[in-house]
VOPASE-867795 format. One record per residue (C-alpha): x, y, z; residue number from 1. Coordinates in Angstrom, 2 decimals, decimal comma. Layout:
PT_x_y_z_k
PT_X_Y_Z_NUM
...
% end
This chain:
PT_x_y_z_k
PT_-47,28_-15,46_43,64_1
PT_-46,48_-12,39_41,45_2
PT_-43,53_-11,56_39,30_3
PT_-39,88_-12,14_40,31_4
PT_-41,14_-15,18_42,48_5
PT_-38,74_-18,66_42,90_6
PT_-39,15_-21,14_40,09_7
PT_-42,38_-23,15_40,72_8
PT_-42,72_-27,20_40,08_9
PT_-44,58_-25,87_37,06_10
PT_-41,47_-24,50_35,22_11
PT_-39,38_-27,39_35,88_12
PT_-40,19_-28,00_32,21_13
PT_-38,99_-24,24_30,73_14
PT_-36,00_-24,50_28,82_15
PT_-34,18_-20,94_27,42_16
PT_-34,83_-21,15_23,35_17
PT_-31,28_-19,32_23,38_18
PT_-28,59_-20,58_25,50_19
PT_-30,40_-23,81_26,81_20
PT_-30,41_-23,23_30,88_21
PT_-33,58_-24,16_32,72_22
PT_-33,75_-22,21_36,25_23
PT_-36,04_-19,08_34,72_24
PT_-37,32_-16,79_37,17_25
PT_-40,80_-15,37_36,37_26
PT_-41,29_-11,88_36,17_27
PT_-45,32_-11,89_35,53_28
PT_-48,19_-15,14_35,36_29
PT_-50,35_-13,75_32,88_30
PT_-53,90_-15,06_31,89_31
PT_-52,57_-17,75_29,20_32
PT_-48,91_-17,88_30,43_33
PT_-46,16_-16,74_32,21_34
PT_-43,01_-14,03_31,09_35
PT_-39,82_-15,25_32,32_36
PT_-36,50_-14,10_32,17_37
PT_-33,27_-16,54_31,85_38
PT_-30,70_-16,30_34,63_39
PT_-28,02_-17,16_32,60_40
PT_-28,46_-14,71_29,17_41
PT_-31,36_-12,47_30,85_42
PT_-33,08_-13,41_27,64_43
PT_-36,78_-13,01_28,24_44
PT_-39,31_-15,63_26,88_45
PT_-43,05_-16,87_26,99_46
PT_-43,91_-20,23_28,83_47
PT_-45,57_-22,53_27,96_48
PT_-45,74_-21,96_24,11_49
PT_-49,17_-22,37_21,98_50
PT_-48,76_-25,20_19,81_51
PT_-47,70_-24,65_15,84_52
PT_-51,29_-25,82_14,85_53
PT_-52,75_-22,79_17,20_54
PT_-50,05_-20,21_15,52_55
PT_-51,13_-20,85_12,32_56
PT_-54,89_-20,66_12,74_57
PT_-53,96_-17,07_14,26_58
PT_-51,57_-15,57_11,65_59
PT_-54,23_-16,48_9,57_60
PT_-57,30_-14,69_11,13_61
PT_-55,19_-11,99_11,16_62
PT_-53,91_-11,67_7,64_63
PT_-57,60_-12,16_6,36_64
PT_-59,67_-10,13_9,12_65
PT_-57,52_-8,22_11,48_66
PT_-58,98_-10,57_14,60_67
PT_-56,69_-11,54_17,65_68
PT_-56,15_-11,39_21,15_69
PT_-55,29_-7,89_20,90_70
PT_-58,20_-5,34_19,59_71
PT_-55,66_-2,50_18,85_72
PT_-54,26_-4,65_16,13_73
PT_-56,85_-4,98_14,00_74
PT_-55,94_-2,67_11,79_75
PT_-52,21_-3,67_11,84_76
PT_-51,85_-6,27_9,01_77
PT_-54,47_-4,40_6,39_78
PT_-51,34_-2,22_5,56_79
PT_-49,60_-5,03_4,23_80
PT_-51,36_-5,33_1,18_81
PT_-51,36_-1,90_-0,75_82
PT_-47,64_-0,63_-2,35_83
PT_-48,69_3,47_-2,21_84
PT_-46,14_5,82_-1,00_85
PT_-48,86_7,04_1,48_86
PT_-48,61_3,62_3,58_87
PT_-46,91_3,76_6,79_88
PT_-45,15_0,71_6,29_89
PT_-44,15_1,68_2,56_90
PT_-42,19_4,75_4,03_91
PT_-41,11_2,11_6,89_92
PT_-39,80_-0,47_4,08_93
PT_-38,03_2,21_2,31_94
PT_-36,39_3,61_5,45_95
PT_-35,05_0,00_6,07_96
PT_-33,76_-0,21_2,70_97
PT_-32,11_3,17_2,81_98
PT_-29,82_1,45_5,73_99
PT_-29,48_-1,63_4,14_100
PT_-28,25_-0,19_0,59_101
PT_-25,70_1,75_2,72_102
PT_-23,99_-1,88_3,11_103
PT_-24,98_-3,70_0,13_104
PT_-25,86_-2,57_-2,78_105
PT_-28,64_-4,11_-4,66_106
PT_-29,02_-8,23_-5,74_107
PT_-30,28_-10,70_-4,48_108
PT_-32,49_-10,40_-1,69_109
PT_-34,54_-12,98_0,63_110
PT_-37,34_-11,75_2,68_111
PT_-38,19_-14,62_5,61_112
PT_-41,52_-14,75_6,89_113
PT_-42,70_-12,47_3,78_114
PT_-46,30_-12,10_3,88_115
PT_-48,40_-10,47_1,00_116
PT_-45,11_-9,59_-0,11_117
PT_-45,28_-5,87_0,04_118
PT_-41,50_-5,25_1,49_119
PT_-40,06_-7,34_-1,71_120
PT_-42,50_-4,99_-3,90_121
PT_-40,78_-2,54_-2,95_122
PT_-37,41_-3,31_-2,71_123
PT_-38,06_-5,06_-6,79_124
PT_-38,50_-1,19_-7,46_125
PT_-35,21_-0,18_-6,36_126
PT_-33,59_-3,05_-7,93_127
PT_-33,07_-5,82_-5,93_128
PT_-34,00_-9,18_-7,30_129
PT_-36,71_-10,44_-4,87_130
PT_-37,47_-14,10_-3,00_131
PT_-39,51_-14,72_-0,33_132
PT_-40,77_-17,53_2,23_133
PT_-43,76_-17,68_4,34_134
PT_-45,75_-20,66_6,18_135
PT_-49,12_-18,03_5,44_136
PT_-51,23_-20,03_2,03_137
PT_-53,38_-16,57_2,64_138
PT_-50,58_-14,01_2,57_139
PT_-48,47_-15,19_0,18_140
PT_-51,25_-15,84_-2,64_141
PT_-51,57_-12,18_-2,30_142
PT_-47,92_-11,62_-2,86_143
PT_-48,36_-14,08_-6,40_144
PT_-51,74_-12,87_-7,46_145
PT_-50,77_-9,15_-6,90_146
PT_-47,43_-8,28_-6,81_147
PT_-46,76_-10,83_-8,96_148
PT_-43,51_-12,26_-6,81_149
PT_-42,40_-15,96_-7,16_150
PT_-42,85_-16,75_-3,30_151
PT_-42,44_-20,15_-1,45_152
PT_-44,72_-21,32_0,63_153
PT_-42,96_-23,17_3,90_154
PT_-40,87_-23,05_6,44_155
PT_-37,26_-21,30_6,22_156
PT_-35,05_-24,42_7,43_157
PT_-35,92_-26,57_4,94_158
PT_-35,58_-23,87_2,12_159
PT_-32,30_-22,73_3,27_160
PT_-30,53_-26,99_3,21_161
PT_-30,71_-26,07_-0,54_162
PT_-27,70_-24,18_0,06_163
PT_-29,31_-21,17_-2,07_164
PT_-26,95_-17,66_-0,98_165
PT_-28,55_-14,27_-1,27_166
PT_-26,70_-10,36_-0,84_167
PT_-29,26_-9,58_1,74_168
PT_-31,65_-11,68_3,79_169
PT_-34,42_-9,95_6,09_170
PT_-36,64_-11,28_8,89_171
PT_-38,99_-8,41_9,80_172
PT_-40,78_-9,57_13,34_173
PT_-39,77_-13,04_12,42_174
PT_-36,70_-13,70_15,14_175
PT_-39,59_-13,60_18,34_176
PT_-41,73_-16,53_16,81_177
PT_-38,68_-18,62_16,64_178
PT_-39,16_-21,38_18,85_179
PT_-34,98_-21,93_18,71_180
PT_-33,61_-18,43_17,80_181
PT_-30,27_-19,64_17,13_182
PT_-31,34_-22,58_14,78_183
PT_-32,19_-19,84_12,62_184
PT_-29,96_-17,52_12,86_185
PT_-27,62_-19,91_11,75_186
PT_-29,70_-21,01_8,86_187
PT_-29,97_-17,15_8,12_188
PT_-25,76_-17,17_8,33_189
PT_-25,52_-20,20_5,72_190
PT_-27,27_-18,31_3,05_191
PT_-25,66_-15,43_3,36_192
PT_-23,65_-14,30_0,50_193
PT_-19,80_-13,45_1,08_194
PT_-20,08_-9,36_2,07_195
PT_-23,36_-10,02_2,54_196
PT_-25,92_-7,99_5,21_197
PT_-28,59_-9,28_7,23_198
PT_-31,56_-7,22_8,25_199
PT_-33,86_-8,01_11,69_200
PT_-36,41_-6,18_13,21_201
PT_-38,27_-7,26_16,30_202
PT_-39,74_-5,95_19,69_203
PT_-37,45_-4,00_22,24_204
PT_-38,10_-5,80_25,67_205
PT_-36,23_-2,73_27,04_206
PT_-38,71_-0,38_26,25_207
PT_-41,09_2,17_28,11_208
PT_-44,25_0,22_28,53_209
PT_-43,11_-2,85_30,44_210
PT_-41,80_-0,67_33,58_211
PT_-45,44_1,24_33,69_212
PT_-47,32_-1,92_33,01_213
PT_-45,34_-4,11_35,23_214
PT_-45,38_-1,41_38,26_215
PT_-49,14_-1,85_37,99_216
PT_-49,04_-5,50_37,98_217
PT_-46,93_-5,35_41,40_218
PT_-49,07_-2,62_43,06_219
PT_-52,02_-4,71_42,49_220
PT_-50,39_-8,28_43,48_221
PT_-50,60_-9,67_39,70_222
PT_-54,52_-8,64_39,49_223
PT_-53,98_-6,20_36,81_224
PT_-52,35_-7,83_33,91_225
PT_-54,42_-5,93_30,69_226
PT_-51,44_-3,72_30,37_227
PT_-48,93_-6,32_30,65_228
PT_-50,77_-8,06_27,43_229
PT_-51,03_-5,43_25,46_230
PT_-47,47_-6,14_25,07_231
PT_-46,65_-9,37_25,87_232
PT_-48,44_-11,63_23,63_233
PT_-48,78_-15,69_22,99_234
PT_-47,63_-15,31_18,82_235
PT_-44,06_-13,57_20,62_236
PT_-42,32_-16,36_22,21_237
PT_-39,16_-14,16_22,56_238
PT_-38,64_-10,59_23,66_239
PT_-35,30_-9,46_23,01_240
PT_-33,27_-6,27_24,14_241
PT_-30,20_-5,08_22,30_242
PT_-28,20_-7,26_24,42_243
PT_-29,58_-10,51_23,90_244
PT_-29,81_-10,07_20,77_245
PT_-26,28_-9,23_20,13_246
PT_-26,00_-12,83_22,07_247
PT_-27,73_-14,36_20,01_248
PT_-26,22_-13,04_17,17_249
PT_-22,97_-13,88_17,96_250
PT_-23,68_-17,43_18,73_251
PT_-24,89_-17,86_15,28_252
PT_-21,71_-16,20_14,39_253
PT_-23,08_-13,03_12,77_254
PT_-21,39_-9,49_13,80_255
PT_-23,74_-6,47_14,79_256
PT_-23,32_-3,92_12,24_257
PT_-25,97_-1,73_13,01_258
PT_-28,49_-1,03_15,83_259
PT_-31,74_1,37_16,16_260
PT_-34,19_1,79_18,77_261
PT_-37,76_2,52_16,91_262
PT_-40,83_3,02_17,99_263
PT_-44,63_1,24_16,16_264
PT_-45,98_3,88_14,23_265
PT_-49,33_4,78_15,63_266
PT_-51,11_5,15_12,32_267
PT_-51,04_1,25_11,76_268
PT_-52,89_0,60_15,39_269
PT_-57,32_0,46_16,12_270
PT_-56,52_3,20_18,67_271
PT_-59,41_5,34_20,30_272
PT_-58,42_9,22_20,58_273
PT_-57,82_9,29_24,28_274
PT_-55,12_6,27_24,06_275
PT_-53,95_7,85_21,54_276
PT_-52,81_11,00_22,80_277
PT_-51,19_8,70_25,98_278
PT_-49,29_6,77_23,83_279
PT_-48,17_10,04_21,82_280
PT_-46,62_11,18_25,42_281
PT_-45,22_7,83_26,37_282
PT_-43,46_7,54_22,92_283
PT_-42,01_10,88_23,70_284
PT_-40,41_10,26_26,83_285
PT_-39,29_6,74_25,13_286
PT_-37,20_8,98_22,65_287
PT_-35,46_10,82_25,36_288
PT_-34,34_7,61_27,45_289
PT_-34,10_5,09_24,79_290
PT_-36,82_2,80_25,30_291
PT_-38,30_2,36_22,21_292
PT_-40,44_-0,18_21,71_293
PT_-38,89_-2,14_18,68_294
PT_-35,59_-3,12_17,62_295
PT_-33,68_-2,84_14,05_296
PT_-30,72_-4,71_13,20_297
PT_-28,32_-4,94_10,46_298
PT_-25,67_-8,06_10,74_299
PT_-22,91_-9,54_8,68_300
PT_-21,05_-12,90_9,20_301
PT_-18,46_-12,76_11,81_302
PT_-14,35_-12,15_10,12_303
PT_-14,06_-15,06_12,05_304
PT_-16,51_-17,41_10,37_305
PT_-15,97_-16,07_7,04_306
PT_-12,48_-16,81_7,21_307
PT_-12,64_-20,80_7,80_308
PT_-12,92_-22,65_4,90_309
PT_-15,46_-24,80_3,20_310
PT_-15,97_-27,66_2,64_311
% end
């Protein structure tokens, strides 16, 4: 059976982490699971999930030696621990911040899922009064030892019943390991400052790499899924577009401020020369038709919430 096929007995089980319906259609089986897409809210999700036990054992082979399922991402999380203005994701951070500070201007800021700490490094030197949360013992002694940042270490729902408000809270490539997207969008909503702004980046579902790799997926009858897994991996449980996640936004009753279409900068990936140079020219054509491969988003809570009262 290849992608598109009827639900099978063995999805009876798959429930949509965003709006809760359970007749998926699959668009590809791949070797560990299966991509489907929701009929209701098209959102597009991984089934079945690895268990939290296996997600933690990867984040942290790959915060302390770059190994995972995929090879061209060795080198991805090594530039998370150096602040120099020659890092890729230091002129990323900064960029981000530039967009942000257009909305808010600097206080107090929470960075979910924060790693070694490097975005709140930077954003301390423009100001903002930094706090972070991570499940990741390995990354986040780096941000204490280090950068010297006053991180927790655990996960975001329990932090955020402490009723604790911030002026900005960011989730960089948190909102796909969500196992319930909302939940935590919510939480995110309840912490949020009045005028406060809300910063998310993730993967772009609608992008120019699924349409190649897929096409050679069907032309070979599901045989050749490499391609497919380059993108769709088991640590993303969600892959959102810009319309499901202005869904899911909005039914965590946060407004859509901002959206950009971005592309992974090529310096952070283990790439060899030839793929390179592909990727170069796909990334191109991605500019001109909009398909970037990741997603930025800036979000506020909704007039509508913000005007009920308290209690």
């Amino acid at each position: 059976m290849v992608a598109d096929s009827p639900p099978l007995s063995e999805l009876t089980q798959a429930i949509c982490p965003v709006c809760g319906a359970t007749d998926p259609k699959r668009r590809y089986r791949l070797t560990d699971f299966s991509v489907l897409a929701c009929r209701s809210c098209q959102q597009v999700f991984l089934w079945p999930l690895p268990s939290p036990e296996k997600i933690r054992e990867m984040f942290s082979q790959l915060y302390t030696s770059g190994a995972g399922s995929v090879p061209e991402l060795k080198s991805y999380y090594a530039f998370t621990y150096e602040d120099s203005p020659s890092n890729p994701l230091v002129q990323l951070y900064e960029t981000w911040l530039d967009r942000i500070e257009r909305h808010r201007s600097p206080g107090r800021l929470l960075d979910i899922g924060c790693g070694t700490g490097l975005f709140l490094a930077v954003a301390r030197r423009r100001g903002w009064e930094p706090f972070g949360i991570d499940e990741s013992a390995e990354a986040t002694s780096h941000a204490r030892d280090h950068f010297g940042l006053d991180v927790w270490v655990g996960e975001f729902s329990a932090f955020a019943a402490e009723d604790r408000q911030f002026d900005a809270i960011t989730g960089w490539d948190i909102i796909e390991h969500a196992r319930d997207p909302v939940r935590l969008l919510r939480a995110i909503q309840r912490s949020l400052a009045p005028g406060a702004i809300c910063g998310l980046s993730t993967p772009n579902e609608r992008n120019i790499l699924d349409p190649i790799a897929g096409t050679l997926y069907r032309l070979t009858a599901g045989r050749l899924k490499v391609p497919l897994e380059k993108f769709y991996i088991e640590q993303h449980f969600l892959y959102f577009s810009p319309k499901t996640l202005a869904q899911a936004l909005t039914q965590a009753c946060l407004e859509l401020v901002q959206l950009e279409r971005e592309e992974t900068d090529l310096r952070r990936l283990t790439l060899a020369p030839p793929m390179r140079l592909v990727l170069r020219g796909l990334f191109a054509v991605a500019r001109v038709r909009g398909l970037e491969n990741r997603l930025f988003a800036l979000a506020r809570a909704s007039e509508r919430q913000s005007q009920q009262p308290t209690h």
